[in-house]
C-alpha positions in Angstrom: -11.7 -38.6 50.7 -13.7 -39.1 47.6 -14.8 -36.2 47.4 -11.7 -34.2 47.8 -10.5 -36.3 45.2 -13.1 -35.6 43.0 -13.1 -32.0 43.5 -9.6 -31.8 42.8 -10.0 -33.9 39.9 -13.0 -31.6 38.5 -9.8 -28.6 38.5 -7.5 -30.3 37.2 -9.8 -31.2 33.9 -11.4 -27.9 34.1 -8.2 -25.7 33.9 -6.5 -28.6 31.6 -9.3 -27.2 29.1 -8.3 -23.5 30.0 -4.8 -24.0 29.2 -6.1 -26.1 26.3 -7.7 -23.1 25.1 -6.0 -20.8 25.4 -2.4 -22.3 24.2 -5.3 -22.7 21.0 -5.6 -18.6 21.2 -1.8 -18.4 21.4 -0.9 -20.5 18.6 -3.6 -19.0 16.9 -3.1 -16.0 17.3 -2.0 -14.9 13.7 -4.5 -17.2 11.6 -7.0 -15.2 9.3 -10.4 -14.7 10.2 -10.2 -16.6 13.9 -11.8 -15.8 17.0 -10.7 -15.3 20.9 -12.1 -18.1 22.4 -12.6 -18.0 26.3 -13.9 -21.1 28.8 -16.4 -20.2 30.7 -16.4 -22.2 34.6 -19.8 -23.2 36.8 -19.9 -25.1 40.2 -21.2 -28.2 40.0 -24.1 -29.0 42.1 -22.9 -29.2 45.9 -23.3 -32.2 48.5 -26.5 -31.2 50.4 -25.8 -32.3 54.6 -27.4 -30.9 57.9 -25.0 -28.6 58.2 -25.0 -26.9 55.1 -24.0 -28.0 51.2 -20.5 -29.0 50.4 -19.0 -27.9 46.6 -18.3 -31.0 44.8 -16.3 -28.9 42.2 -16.1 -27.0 39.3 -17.4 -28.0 35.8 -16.7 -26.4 31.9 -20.0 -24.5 31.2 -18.8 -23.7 27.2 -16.2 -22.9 25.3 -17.0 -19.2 23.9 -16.4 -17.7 21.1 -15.9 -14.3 21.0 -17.4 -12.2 18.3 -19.7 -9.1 17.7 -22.4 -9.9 14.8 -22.7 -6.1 14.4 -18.6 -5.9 14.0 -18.0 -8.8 11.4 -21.2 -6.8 9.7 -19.2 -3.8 9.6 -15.9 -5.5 8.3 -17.6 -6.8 5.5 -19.0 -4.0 4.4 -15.8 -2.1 4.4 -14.2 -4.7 2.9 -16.9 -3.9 0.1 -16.3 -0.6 -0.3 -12.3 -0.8 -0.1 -12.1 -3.9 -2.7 -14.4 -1.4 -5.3 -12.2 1.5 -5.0 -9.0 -0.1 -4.8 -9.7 -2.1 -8.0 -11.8 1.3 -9.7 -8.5 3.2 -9.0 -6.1 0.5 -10.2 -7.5 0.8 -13.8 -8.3 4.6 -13.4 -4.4 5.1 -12.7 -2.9 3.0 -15.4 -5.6 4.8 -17.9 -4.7 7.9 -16.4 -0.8 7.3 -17.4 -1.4 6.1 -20.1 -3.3 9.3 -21.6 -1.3 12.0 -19.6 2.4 10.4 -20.2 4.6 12.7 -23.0 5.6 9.5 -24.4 2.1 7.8 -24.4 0.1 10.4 -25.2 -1.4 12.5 -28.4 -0.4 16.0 -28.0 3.0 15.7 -28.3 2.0 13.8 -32.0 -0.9 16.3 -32.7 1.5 19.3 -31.4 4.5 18.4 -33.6 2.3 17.5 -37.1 0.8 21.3 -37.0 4.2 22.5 -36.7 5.5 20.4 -39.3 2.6 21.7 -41.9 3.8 25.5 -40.2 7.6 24.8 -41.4 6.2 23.6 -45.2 4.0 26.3 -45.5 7.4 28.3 -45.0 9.1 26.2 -48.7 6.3 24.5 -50.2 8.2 23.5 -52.7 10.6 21.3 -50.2 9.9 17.8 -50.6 12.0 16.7 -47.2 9.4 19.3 -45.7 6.9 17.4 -47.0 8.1 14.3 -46.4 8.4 15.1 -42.9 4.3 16.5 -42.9 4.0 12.3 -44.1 6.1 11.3 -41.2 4.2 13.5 -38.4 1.2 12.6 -39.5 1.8 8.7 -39.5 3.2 9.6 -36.1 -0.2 11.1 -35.3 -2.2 7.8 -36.7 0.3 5.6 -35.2 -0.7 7.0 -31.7 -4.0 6.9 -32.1 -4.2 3.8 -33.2 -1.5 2.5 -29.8 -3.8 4.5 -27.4 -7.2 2.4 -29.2 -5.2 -0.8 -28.5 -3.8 0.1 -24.8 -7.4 0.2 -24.5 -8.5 -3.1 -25.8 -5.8 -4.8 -23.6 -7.0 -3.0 -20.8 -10.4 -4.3 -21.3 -9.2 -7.8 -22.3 -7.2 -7.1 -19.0 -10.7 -6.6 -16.8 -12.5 -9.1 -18.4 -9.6 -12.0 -17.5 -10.1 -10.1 -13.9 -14.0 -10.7 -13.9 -13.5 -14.7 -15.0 -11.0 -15.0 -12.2 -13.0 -13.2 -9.8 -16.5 -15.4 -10.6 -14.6 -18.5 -10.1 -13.0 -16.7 -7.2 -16.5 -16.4 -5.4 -18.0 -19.7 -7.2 -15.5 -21.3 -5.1 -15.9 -19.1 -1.5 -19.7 -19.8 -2.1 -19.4 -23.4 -2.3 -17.3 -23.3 0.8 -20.1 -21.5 2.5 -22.9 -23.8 1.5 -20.5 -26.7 3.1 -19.8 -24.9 6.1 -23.4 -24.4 6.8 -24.4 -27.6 6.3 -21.4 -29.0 8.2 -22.3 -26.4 11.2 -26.1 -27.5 11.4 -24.8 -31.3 11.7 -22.3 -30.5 14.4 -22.5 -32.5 17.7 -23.8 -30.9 20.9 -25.0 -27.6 18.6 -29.1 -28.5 19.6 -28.0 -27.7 23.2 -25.7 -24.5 22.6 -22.1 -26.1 22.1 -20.8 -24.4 18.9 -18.4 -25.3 16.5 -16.2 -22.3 16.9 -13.6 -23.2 14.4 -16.4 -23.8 11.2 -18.2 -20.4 12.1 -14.7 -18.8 12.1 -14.1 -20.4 8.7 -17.1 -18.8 7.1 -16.9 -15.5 8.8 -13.8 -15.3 6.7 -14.5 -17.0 3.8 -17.8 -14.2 3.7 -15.6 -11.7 4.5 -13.3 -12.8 1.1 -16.7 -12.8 -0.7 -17.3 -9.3 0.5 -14.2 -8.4 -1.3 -15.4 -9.4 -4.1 -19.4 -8.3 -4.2 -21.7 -6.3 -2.2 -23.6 -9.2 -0.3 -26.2 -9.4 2.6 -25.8 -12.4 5.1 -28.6 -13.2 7.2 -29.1 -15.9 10.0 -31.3 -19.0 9.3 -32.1 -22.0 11.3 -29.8 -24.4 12.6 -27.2 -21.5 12.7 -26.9 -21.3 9.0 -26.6 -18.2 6.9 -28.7 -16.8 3.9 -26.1 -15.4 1.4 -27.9 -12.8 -1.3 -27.0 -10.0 -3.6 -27.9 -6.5 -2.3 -30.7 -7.0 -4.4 -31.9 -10.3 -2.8 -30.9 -12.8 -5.4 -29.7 -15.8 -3.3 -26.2 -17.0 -3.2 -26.4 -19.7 -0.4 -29.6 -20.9 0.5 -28.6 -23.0 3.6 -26.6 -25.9 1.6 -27.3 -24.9 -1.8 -25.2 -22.9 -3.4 -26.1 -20.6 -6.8 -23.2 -20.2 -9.2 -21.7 -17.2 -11.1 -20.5 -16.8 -14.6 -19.8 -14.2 -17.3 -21.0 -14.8 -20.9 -20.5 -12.3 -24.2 -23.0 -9.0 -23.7 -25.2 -9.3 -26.0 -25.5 -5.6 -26.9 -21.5 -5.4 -27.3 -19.9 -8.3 -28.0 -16.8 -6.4 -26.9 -17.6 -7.2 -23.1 -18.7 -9.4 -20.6 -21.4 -9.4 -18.3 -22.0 -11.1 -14.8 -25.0 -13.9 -14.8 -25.6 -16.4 -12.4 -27.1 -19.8 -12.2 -29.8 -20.4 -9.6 -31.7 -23.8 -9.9 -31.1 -24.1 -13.6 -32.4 -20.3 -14.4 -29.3 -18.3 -15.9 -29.9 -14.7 -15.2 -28.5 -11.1 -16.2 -27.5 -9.4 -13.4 -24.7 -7.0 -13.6 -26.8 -4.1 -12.5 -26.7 -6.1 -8.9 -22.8 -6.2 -9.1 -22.3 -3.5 -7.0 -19.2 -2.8 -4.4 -16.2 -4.9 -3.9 -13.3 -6.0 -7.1 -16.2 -7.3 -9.5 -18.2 -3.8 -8.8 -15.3 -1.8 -9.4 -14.2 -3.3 -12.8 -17.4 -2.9 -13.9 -17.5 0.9 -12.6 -14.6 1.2 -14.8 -15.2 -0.1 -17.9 -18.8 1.7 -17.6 -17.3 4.9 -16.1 -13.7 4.9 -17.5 -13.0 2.9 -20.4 -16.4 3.7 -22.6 -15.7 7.1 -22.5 -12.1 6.8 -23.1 -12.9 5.2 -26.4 -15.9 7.5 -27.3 -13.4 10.8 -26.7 -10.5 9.3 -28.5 -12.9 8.0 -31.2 -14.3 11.6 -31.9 -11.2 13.6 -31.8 -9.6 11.1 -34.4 -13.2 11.8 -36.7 -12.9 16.0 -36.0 -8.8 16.0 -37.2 -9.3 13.9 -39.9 -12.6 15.5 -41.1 -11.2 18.9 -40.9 -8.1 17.9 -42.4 -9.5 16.0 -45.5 -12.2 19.2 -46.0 -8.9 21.6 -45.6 -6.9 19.3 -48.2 -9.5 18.3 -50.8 -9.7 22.0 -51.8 -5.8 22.7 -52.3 -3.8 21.9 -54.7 -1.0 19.9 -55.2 2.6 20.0 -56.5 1.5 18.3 -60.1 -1.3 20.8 -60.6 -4.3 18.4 -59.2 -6.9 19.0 -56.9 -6.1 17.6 -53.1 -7.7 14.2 -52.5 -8.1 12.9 -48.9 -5.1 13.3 -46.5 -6.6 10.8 -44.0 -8.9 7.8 -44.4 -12.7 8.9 -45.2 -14.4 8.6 -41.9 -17.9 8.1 -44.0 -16.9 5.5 -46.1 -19.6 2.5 -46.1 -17.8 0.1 -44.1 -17.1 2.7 -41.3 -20.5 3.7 -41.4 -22.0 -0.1 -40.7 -19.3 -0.8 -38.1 -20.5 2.2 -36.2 -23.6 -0.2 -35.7 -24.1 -3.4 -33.5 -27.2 -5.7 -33.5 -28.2 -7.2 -30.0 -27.5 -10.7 -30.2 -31.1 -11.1 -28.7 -32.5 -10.0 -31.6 -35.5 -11.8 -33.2 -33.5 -14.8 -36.3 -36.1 -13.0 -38.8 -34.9 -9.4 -38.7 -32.9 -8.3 -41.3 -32.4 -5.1 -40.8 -29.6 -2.9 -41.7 -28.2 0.3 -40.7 -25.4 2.8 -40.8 -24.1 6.1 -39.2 -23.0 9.0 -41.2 -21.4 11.4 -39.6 -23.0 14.8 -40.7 -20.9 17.5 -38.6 -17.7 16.2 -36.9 -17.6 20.0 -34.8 -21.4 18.7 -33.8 -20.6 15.2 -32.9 -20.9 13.8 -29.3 -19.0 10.9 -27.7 -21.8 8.7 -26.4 -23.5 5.5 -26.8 -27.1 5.2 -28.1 -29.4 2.3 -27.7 -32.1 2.4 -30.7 -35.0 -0.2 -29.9 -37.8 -0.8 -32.1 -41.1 -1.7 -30.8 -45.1 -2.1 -31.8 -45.3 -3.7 -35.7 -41.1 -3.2 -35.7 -41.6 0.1 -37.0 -41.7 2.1 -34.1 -38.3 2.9 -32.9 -36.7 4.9 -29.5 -33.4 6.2 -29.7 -32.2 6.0 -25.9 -28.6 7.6 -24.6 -27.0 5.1 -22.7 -25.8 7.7 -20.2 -28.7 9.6 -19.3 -31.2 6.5 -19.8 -33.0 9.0 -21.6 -35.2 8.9 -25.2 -33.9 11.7 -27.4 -35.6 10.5 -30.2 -38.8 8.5 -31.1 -40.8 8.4 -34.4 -42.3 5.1 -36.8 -40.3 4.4 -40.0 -42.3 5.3 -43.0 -43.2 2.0 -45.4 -40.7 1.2 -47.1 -38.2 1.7 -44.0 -35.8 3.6 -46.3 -35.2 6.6 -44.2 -32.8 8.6 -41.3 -33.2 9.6 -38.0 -31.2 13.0 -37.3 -29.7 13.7 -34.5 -26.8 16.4 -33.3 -23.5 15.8 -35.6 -24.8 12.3 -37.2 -27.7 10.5 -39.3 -28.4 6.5 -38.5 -29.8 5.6 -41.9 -32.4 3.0 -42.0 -30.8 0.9 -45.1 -33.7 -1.8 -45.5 -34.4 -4.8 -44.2 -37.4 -5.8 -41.6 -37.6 -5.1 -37.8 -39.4 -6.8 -35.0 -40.5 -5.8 -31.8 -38.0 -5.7 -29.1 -34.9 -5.6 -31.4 -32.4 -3.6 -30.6 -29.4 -1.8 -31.7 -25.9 -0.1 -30.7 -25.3 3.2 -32.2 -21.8 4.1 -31.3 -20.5 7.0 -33.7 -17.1 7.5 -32.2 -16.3 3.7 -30.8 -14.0 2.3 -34.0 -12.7 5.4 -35.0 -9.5 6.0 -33.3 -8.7 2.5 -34.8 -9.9 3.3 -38.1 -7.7 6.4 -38.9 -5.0 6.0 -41.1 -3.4 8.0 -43.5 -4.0 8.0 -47.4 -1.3 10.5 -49.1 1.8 8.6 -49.7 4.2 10.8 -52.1 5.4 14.3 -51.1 3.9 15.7 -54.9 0.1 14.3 -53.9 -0.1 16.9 -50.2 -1.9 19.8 -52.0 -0.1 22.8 -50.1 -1.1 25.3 -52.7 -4.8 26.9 -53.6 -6.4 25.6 -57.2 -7.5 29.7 -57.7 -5.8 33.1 -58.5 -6.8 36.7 -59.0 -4.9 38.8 -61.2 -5.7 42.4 -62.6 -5.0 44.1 -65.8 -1.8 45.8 -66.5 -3.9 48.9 -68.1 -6.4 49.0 -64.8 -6.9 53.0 -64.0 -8.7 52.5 -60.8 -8.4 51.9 -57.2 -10.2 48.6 -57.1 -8.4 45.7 -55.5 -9.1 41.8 -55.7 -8.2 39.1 -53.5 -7.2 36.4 -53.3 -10.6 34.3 -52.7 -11.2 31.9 -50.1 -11.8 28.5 -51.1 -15.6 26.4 -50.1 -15.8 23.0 -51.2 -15.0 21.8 -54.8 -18.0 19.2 -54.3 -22.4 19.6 -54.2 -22.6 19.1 -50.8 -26.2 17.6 -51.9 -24.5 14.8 -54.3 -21.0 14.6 -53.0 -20.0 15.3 -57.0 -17.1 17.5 -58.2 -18.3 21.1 -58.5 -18.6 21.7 -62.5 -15.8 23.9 -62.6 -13.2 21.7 -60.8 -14.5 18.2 -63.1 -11.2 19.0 -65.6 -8.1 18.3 -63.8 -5.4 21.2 -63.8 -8.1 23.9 -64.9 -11.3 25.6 -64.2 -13.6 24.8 -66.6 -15.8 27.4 -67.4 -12.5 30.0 -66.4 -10.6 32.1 -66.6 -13.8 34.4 -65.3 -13.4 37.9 -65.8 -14.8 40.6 -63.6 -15.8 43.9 -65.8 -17.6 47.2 -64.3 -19.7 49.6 -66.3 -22.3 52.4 -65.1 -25.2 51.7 -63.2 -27.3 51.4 -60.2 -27.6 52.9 -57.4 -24.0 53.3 -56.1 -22.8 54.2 -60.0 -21.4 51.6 -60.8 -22.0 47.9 -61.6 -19.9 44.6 -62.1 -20.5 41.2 -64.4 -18.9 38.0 -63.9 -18.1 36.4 -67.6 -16.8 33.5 -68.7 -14.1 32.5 -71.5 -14.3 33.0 -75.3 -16.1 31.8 -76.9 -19.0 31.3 -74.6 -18.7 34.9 -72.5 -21.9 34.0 -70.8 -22.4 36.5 -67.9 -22.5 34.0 -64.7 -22.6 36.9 -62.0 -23.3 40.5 -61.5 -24.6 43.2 -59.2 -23.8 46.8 -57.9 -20.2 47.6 -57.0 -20.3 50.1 -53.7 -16.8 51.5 -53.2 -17.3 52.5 -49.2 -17.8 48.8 -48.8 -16.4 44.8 -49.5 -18.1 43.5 -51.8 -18.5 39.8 -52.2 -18.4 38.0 -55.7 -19.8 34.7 -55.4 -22.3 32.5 -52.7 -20.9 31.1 -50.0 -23.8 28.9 -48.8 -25.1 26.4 -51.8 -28.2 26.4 -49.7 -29.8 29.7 -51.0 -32.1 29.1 -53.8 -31.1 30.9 -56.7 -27.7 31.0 -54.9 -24.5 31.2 -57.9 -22.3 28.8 -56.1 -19.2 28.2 -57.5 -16.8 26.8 -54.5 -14.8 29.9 -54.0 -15.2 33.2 -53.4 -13.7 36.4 -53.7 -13.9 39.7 -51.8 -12.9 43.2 -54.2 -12.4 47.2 -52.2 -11.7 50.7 -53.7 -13.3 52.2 -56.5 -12.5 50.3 -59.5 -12.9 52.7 -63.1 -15.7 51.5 -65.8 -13.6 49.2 -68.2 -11.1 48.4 -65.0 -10.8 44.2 -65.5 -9.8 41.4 -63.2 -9.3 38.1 -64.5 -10.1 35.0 -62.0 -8.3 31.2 -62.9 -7.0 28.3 -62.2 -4.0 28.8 -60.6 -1.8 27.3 -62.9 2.0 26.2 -61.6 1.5 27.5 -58.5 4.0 25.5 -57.1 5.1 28.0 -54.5 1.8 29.2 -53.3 1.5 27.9 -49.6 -1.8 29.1 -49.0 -3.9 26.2 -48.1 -0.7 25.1 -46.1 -1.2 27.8 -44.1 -4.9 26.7 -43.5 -4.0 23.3 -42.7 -2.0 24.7 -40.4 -3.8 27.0 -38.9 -6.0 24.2 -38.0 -3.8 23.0 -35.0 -5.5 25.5 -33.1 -8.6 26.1 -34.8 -11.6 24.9 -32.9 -13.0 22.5 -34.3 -15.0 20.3 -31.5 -18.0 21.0 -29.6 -19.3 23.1 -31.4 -16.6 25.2 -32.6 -15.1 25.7 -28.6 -11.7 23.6 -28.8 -9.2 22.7 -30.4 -7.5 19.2 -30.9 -5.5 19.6 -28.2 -7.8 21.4 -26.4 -10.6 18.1 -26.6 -7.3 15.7 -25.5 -6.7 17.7 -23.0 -10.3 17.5 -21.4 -10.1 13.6 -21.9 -7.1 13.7 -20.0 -8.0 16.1 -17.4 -11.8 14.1 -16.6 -9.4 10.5 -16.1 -7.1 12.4 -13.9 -9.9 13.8 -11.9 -12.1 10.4 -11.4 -8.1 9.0 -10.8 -7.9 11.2 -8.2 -11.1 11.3 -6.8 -10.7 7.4 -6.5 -7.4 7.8 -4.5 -9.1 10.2 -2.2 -11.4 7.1 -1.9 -9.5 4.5 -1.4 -7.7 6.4 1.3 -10.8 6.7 2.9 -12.1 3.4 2.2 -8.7 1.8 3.5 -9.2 4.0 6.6 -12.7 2.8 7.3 -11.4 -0.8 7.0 -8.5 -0.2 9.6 -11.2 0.8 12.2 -13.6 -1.4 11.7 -10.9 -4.3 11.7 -9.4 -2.5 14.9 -13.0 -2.7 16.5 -13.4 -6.3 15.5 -10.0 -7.2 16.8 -10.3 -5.7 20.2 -13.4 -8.2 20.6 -12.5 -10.9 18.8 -8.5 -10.5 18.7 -5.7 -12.5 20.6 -4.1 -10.7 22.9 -0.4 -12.3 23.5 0.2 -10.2 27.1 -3.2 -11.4 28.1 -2.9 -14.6 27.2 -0.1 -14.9 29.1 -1.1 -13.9 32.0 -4.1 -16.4 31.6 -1.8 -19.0 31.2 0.0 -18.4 34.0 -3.3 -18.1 36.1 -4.6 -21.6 34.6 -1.5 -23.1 35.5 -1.7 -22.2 39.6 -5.0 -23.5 39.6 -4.2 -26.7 37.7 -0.8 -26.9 40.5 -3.4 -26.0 43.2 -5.9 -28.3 42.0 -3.5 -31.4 41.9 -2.2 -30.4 45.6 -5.8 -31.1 46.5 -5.3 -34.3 45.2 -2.0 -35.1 46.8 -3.5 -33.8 50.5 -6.7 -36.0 49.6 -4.2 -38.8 49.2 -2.2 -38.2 52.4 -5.3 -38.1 54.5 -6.4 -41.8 53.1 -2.8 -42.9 53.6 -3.1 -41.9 56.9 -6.2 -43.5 57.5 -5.4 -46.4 56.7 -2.2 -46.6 58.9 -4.3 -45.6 62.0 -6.0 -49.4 61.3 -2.6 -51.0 61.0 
């Protein structure tokens, strides 16, 4: 009888840890990261007789877990590539409504300033018209400098993101390190028995680090992982776990960047963030935000470099020569914040440089890396987005000197370099915060042109004058007032009268005199009557070149003693001529290189965030997609089904009832035993 006993006995545990198990897959059935778990049942070794062996019953072989290595792999990674792209399009969309919105945005400020200078060219003697050209274009610097700072809280925004997600993962590595080490001391593990519940725990708390960064888990000893960057800097290393941190960049102090702390050894490594949240914010600020600032930076230098040029040689309401409408984008402060030392560099370098920005129409929006190397005078000028040197050379002794590139000079000031300094050259980076606006009264906006052309009543010819076109009233070598202009409310060595007499080739021949009592001749040439002909250089350049900051175009066939008398233009308070210039400047192009306009260069800002917004949808769609299947997959291993699990309950049940009637009849047939005695 004790042997039916003990057979029935063997169920009735056996099944008890069935049910047990699988009322744990029930319950469980909605906890993160867990896995099916399923007992698996072997005979226990039989009585051995002559006539054959009799079963002694049924023993719990394991309890096992059910999971595919090669589908948690999979989940991971997706979970990689779906945590980069959902974070990557999370920034690219608020950036991309921030730029595109009507309210947000700069056309709608750029768009309604031009048409503000088109109504006062209309009454340039209004003042609420010109008051209103002050309040559109404070408008326009007010924008420019609100987009600058949506941007600095958006990156104050991602590096809050990138602290939180380091301690994030400092604190899912940690958990990992203790899980292996608690796994590898497990009971019963030496002969196969698993802890099912601690490997569950760090399949999910790697899958949360996946989320996070791209990793690569491999299987150690004692059934312990290996936890690395994908470049194969270690995480986890069994118990030991490595920790991550973010520090000030020392190229831009603006940013962080990722380092981590293995055995006492703090190292760089955001070029092995890659994938998951902390790759994606990175992908943005490198991909996204940089830009953003470099574009907005260099459309704010273009307007107001064009617009100063355009107003400095107008004239305003008092008489005076226009001074600058919006802050001097090449005044010396601007021109040493356009320039960052590493914070690596060598204590004993004193270096100092600036960036002058030569030709705003010229001027790319980029970053440039300029590292000296050798004795400290050999430099490399790299572009950050390329990784390419476009320029190299040795600074001459002493270092006084400039390095030309495309739309700007970086001028060596003084000071000493070392080898392996380095510097940020960022042209465009301050400027959109910089702008501002420097006219204040409606008398100083110079609406009118400082020159006039008037001929004499007794003329007998056919000869016509101009108006003339104004240059520059400064050298463009010394940055001086022109001679001419250095008298305020005249020209100084005007009026200038234009005479013809008979001569050369064509017949007839002009000079250019100026005023009693000096009537020195300062121009003169041969006058062709079948063609315009130009008084005046228009490029200072030219040796020999009579340059005097205007110039003046004459047709028709003047008569010899014909006169035209060139000034200052003298209360010309209704002239709107360089109004209309200033004006026409709205859809002027002005940037790369003379192919778009203001709006025009906003527009393409605008229109490269929307498409990387977009294309980063299209991704995450994808991504999220990818995620869903490979989750699916996993789940159909490793999953709890309820129906099933049902049905398994019900099964474990009838053999636990059936096993316990094998009891009850072993029971009987010993009670009736013993009564056959009696």
């Amino acid at each position: 009888m004790a042997g039916l006993i003990g057979i029935g006995l063997t169920g009735i545990l056996s099944n008890q840890a069935a049910l047990n198990t699988t009322g744990n897959n029930i319950t469980n059935a909605n906890t993160p990261g867990y896995s099916r778990q399923e007992v698996l049942f072997e005979t226990q070794e039989g009585q051995r007789t002559g006539a054959g062996t009799i079963g002694s019953g049924v023993n719990v072989a394991d309890i096992r877990r059910l999971a595919n290595e090669y589908l948690v792999q999979q989940v991971r990674e997706d979970s990689t590539l779906y945590g980069e792209q959902e974070a990557l399009n999370s920034e690219l969309s608020r950036l991309d409504n921030l730029l595109g919105g009507e309210s947000t945005g700069l056309n709608t400020a750029l768009n309604n300033f031009f048409a503000s200078l088109q109504n006062a060219a209309e009454d340039p003697t209004s003042l609420p018209q010109r008051q209103l050209v002050l309040s559109e274009a404070q408008q326009v610097v007010n924008r420019f400098q609100a987009l600058n700072q949506e941007f600095i809280q958006q990156r104050e925004s991602i590096k809050t993101q990138m602290q939180q997600g380091v301690k994030d993962g400092n604190t899912l590595i940690r958990s990992i390190a203790e899980l292996n080490l608690a796994i590898s001391e497990s009971p019963g593990i030496a002969q196969g028995r698993m802890p099912n519940e601690l490997l569950d725990k760090r399949d999910e708390k790697l899958r949360q680090l996946s989320e996070l960064v791209n990793i690569k888990v491999t299987p150690t000893d004692g059934s312990q992982v290996n936890v690395s960057l994908s470049n194969g800097l270690s995480l986890v290393v069994g118990s030991n776990a490595a920790t991550l941190g973010t520090r000030e960049n020392a190229e831009d102090p603006t940013r962080l960047e990722f380092t981590l702390n293995n055995g006492g050894r703090i190292l760089n490594i955001d070029e092995q963030i890659t994938g998951g949240k902390l790759g994606g914010l990175l992908r943005f600020d490198n991909e996204g935000l940089k830009p953003a600032f470099d574009e907005l930076g260099r459309i704010a230098i273009a307007l107001s470099d064009t617009v100063n040029q355009q107003h400095e040689i107008g004239m305003d309401l008092e008489g005076d020569l226009g001074g600058l409408f919006f802050t001097d984008i090449n005044s010396i402060e601007i021109q040493r914040s356009r320039v960052v030392a590493d914070g690596n560099n060598a204590l004993s370098s004193t270096g100092q440089l600036a960036v002058e920005i030569t030709d705003s129409a010229a001027l790319p929006a980029g970053r440039w890396t300029l590292q000296f190397s050798g004795d400290g005078r050999n430099f490399e000028l790299v572009d950050q987005a390329s990784g390419k040197t476009v320029n190299q050379g040795r600074l001459p002794d002493p270092v006084q000197s400039e390095i030309s590139m495309p739309g700007f000079n970086i001028r060596v000031e003084g000071g000493t370099f070392n080898a392996g300094d380095k510097y940020l050259i960022q042209p465009s980076r301050n400027a959109a915060q910089s702008i501002g606006l420097v006219v204040s009264r409606e008398e100083d906006l110079a609406f009118a042109s400082p020159i006039r052309a008037t001929s004499a009543a007794n003329n007998i010819g056919t000869g016509k004058i101009d108006q003339g076109a104004m240059l520059d009233v400064r050298n463009p070598f010394t940055n001086s007032l022109l001679p001419g202009f250095q008298t305020s409310g005249e020209l100084a060595n005007g009026p200038l009268t234009v005479s013809f007499t008979v001569g050369g080739p064509t017949g007839l021949q002009y000079e250019v005199t100026e005023a009693p009592p000096s009537t020195q001749v300062v121009a003169s040439g041969d006058y062709d009557p079948q063609q315009v002909n130009t008084l005046f250089e228009e490029n200072p350049a030219i040796a020999g070149a009579l340059y005097q900051g205007f110039q003046f175009r004459m047709t028709g066939e003047p008569a010899v003693g014909d006169t035209f008398t060139i000034g200052y233009n003298s209360n010309g308070v209704s002239d709107n001529r360089n109004a209309g210039l200033l004006a026409a400047l709205g859809t002027a192009n002005t940037l790369n290189g003379g192919s778009q306009s203001f709006s025009e260069g906003y527009a393409g800002l605008v229109e490269d965030i929307g498409v990387k917004t977009r294309q980063s949808q299209l991704d995450v769609d994808a991504g999220k997609t990818l995620l869903e299947q490979s989750t699916n997959q996993r789940e159909s291993v490793s999953g709890v089904n309820l129906d099933e699990e049902a049905g398994r309950l019900i099964q474990y049940q009838a053999a636990y009832n059936a096993s316990a009637q094998v009891m009850s009849v072993a029971q009987d047939l010993f009670n009736t035993l013993l009564q056959s005695f009696r």
